[in-house]
Each structure stands twice: as structure tokens, then as C-alpha cells.
One Martini backbone bead per residue (centre of mass of N, CA, C, O) as a GRO file, in nm:
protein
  215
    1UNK     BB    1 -17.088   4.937   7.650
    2UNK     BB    2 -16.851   4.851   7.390
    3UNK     BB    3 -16.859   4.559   7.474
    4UNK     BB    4 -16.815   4.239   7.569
    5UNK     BB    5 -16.870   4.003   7.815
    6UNK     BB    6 -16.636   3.798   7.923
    7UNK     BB    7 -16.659   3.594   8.215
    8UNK     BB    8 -16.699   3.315   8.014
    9UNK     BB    9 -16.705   3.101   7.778
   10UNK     BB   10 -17.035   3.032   7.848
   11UNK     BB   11 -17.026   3.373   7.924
   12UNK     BB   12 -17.185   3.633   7.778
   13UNK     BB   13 -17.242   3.965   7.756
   14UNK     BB   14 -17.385   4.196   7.603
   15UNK     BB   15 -17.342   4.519   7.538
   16UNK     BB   16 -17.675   4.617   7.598
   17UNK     BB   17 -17.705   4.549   7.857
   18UNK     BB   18 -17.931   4.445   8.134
   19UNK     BB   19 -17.961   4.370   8.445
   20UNK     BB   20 -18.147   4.139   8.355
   21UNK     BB   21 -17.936   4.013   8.171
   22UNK     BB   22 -17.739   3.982   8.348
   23UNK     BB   23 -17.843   3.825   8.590
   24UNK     BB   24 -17.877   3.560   8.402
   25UNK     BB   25 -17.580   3.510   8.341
   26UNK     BB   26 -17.470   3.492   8.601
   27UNK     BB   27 -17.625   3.210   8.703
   28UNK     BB   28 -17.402   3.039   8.480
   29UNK     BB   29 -17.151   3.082   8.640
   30UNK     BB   30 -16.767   2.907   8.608
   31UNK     BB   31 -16.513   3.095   8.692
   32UNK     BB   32 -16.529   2.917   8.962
   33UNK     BB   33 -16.600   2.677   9.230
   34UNK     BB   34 -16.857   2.779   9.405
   35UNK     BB   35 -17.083   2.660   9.234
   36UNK     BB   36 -17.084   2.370   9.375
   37UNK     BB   37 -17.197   2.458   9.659
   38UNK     BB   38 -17.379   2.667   9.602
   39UNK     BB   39 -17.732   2.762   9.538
   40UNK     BB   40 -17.671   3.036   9.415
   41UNK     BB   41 -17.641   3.323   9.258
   42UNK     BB   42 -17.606   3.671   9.413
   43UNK     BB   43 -17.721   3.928   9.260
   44UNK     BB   44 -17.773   4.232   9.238
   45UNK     BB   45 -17.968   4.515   9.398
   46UNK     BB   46 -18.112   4.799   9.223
   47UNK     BB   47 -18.155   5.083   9.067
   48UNK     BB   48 -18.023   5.183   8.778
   49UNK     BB   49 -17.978   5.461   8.915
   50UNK     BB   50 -17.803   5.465   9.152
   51UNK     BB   51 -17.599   5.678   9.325
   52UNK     BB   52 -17.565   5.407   9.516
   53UNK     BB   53 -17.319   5.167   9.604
   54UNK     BB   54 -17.307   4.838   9.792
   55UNK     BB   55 -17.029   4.661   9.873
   56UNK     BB   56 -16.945   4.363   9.959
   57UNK     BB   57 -16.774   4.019  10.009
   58UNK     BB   58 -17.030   3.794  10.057
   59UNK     BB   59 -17.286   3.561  10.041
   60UNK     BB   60 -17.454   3.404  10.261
   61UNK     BB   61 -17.697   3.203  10.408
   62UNK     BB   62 -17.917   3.330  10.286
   63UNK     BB   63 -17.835   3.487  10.056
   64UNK     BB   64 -17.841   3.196   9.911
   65UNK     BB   65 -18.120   3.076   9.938
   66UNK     BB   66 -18.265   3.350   9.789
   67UNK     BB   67 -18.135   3.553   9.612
   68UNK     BB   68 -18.012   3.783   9.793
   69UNK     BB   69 -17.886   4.091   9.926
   70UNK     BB   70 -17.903   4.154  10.244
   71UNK     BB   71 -18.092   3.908  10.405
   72UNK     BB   72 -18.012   3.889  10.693
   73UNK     BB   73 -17.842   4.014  10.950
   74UNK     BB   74 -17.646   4.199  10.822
   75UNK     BB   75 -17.898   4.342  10.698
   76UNK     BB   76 -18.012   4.458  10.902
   77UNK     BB   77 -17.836   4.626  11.005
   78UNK     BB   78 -17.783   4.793  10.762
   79UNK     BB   79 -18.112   4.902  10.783
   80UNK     BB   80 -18.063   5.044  11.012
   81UNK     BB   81 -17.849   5.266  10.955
   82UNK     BB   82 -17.989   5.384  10.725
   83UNK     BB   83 -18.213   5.486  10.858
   84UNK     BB   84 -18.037   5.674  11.052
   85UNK     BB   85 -17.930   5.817  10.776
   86UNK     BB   86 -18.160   5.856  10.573
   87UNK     BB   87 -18.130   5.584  10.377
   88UNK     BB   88 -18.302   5.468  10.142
   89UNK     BB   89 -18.280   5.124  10.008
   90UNK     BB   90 -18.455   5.189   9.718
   91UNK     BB   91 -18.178   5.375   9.624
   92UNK     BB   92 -17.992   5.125   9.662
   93UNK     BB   93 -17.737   4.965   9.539
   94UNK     BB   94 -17.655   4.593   9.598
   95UNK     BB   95 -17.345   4.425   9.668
   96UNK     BB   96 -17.089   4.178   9.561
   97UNK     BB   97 -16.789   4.047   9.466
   98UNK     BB   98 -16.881   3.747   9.567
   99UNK     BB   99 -17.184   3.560   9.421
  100UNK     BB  100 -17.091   3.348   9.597
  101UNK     BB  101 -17.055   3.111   9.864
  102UNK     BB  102 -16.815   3.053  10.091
  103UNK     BB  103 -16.785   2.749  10.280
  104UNK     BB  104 -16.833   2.544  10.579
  105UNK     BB  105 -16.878   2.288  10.794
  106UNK     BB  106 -16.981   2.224  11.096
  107UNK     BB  107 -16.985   2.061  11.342
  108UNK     BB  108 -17.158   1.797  11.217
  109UNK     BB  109 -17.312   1.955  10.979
  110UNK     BB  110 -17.559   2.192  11.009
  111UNK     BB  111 -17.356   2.404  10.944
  112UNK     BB  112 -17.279   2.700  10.744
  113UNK     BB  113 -16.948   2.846  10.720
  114UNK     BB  114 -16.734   3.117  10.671
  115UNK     BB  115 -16.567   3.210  10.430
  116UNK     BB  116 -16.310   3.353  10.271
  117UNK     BB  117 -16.253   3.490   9.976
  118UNK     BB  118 -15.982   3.412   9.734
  119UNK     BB  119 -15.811   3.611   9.516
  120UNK     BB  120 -15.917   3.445   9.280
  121UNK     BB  121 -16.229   3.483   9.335
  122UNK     BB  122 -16.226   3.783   9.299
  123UNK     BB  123 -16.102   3.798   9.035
  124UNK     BB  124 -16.350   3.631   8.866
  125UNK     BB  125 -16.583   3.864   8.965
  126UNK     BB  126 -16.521   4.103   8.892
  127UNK     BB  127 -16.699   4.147   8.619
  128UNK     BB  128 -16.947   4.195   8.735
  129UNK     BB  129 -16.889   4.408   8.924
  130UNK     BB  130 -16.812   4.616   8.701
  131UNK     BB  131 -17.067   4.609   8.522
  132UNK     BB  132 -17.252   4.715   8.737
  133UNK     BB  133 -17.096   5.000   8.760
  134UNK     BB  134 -17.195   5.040   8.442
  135UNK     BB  135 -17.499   5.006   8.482
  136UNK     BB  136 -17.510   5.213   8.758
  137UNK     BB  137 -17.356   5.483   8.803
  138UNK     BB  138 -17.234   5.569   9.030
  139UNK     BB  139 -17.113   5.829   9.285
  140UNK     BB  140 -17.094   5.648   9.482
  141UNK     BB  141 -16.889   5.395   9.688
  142UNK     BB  142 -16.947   5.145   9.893
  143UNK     BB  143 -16.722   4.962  10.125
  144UNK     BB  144 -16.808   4.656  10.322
  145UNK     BB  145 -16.505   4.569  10.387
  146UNK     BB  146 -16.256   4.470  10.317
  147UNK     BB  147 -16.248   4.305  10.053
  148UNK     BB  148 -16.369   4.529   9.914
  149UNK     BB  149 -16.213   4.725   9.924
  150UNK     BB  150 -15.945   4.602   9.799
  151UNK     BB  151 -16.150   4.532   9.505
  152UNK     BB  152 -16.202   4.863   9.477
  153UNK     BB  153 -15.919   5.044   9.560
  154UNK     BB  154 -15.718   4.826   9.711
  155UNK     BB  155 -15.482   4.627   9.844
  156UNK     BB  156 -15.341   4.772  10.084
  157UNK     BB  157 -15.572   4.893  10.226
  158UNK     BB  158 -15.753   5.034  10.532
  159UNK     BB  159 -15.984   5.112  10.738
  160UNK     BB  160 -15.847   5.194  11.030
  161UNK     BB  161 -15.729   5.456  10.846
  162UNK     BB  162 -15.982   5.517  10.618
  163UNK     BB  163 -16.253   5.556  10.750
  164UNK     BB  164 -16.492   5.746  10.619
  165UNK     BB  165 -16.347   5.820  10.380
  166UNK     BB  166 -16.353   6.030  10.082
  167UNK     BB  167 -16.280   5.935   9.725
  168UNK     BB  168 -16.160   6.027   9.450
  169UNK     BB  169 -16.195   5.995   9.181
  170UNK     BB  170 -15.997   5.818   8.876
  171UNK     BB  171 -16.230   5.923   8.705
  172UNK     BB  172 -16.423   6.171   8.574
  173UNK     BB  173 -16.683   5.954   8.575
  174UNK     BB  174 -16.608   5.824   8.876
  175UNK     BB  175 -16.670   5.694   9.174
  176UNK     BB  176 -16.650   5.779   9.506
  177UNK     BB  177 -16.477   5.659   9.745
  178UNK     BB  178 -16.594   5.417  10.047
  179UNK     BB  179 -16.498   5.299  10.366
  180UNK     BB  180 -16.637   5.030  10.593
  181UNK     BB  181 -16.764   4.815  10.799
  182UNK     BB  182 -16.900   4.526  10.830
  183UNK     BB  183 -17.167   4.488  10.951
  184UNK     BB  184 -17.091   4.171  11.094
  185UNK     BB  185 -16.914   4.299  11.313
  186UNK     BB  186 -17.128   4.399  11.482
  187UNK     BB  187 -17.232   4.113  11.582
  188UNK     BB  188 -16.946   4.050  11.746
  189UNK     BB  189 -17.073   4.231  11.955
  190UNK     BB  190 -17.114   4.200  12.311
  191UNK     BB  191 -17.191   4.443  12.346
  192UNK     BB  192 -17.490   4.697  12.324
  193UNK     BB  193 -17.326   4.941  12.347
  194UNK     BB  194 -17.128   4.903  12.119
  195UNK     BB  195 -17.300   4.867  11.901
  196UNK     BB  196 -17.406   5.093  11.868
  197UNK     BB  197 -17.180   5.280  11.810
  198UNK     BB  198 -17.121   5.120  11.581
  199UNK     BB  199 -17.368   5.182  11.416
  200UNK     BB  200 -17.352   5.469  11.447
  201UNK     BB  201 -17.059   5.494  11.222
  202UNK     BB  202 -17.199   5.352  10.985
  203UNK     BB  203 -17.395   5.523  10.962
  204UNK     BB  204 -17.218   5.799  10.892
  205UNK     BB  205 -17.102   5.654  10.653
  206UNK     BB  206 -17.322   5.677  10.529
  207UNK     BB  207 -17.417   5.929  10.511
  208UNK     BB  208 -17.182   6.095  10.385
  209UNK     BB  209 -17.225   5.912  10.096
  210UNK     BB  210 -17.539   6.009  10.045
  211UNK     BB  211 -17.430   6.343  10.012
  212UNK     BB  212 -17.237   6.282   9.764
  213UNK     BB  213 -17.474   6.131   9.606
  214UNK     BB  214 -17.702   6.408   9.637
  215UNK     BB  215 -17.566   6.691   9.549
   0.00000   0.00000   0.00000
């Protein structure tokens, strides 16, 4: 990076930042208010130079707890698929567009329900999700369900009509972009044999992307 990040009046990242030094920035912002609600930031894992790097759109309830991404149910499939697919998940840095969990108590409050993160907080957290994509330097980029598409590739992304298809990096040096569906959507799936299909799509687009990243 040539100049540092302000992602908040209170959180600035040095030029020279490293992953552990971004990390530990991250866990102070407070650039929307998903923050008074989360147990913690949830920044991205794995290696510094991964060619791969898979952005979701916000940790779960498990993720909230850890302090890590993909650690959920979610996270099982996206490990299957991996694994199908021929690809280590220690050599692909994982995370997600908004940092926080955004969520509602279920009736009765017993359990925390997922909410789509608005528009508004997707912008907020950009910068950091920026800085990611700046300081591991992938060569493919998989977006993992429409809100990542959208606040990754386009606003007006389709994942239904291009999903599975490697898109031409925007610049010389930038990497190139891969949609697919967000595991968790596999969870939603009621039939064992659809899921499985579900599955193994899923895996397809990870093995795709990861030929592209590692050729």
C-alpha cells in the first residue's frame, strides 16, 4: 500500500501494514454499528500469499463466538467441497465482506438469526476487505453468494446467470473473479440427494478457480 487506510476517524493501518497488524486494527473499528451487537470482529485467515481467496458475506453465529471465518455449519460444507475439489483450505485465505455478524433474536430469544447486511455496512467495511485483497494478493478471487458478488464484482451481478464463469481481472496486476453459491444455501436444501448435487457444483466452481489460481 502507498498511503495508510482510514477506515475509521479511530482505526488507521500504517502503510507497511502486515495481516497481524490489519487484524488487530480491524478489531477496533467502529466505521458502522453492527459492532455494539457482534462478540467481535471477524477478519480473514490464512496465508499471506494464498492464490486463492474466498469472501463470503458476513460470520455466522459460530463465526461471531470464534473469532474466525467459516468455522460454522457453513463452514463444513465450504470444507467438503474444498476437499472435494482437490484444495487445501490451508494454502486459500478465507473471509467475508462485513466483518461483524448482523442478526435478530429469534422468538423467544433463545438463538440469533441471520440478517442480510445492508448496503450501507457493506460500504462501511469495504475498506478493509480492500486492504485483504491488497496485502495477499490472490490471483483468483471466488465471491461466495450474491452479496459478495455484488459488493465484489458488480451491483448488478447475477450469480444464476454467470455463475462458475472466471471473469478477466479489471487490471493488469488484479485478480480474476469467480461467483458461486454461498454454502449455506446448500444447508437450505431438504432433499440429501440435491444437496449432494448442490455439493458437488459448488466443488466444480471451487476446482475451476483454483486451477486458475495455482496454473
Amino acid at each position: 500500500m502507498a498511503q495508510a487506510v482510514e477506515v475509521h476517524p479511530a482505526v488507521l493501518v500504517p502503510a507497511n501494514a502486515k495481516l497481524s497488524t490489519a487484524r488487530i486494527a480491524a478489531a477496533g473499528c467502529r466505521a458502522c454499528e453492527l459492532w455494539r451487537n457482534a462478540t467481535q470482529t471477524v477478519f480473514g485467515e490464512g496465508p499471506a500469499d494464498a492464490p486463492l481467496l474466498l469472501a463470503g458475506e458476513q460470520p455466522g453465529d459460530r463465526e461471531d463466538l470464534e473469532g474466525r471465518p467459516f468455522v460454522g455449519p457453513a463452514g463444513r460444507v465450504l470444507d467438503e467441497a474444498l476437499d472435494e475439489a482437490g484444495v487445501d483450505r490451508e494454502r486459500v485465505f478465507v473471509t467475508n465482506v462485513v466483518k461483524h455478524f448482523r442478526w435478530r433474536p429469534s422468538p423467544g430469544g433463545k438463538r440469533r438469526l441471520h440478517e442480510r447486511p445492508t448496503a450501507g455496512q457493506v460500504r462501511a467495511c469495504r475498506p478493509w476487505l480492500a486492504l485483504e485483497l491488497d496485502l495477499v494478493g490472490p490471483r483468483v478471487v471466488v465471491a461466495l453468494g450474491a452479496t459478495a458478488a455484488q459488493a465484489l464484482i458488480d451491483p448488478d451481478f447475477r450469480i444464476t446467470e454467470s455463475r462458475g464463469v472466471l471473469l478477466a481481472p479489471r487490471a493488469s496486476r488484479g485478480p480474476s473473479f469467480l461467483a458461486t453459491p454461498h454454502p449455506s444455501s446448500i444447508l437450505r436444501i431438504s432433499g440429501r440427494d440435491e444437496r449432494k448435487a448442490a455439493r458437488r457444483l459448488l466443488a466444480g466452481d471451487l476446482a475451476t478457480a483454483w486451477a486458475a489460481a495455482t496454473r
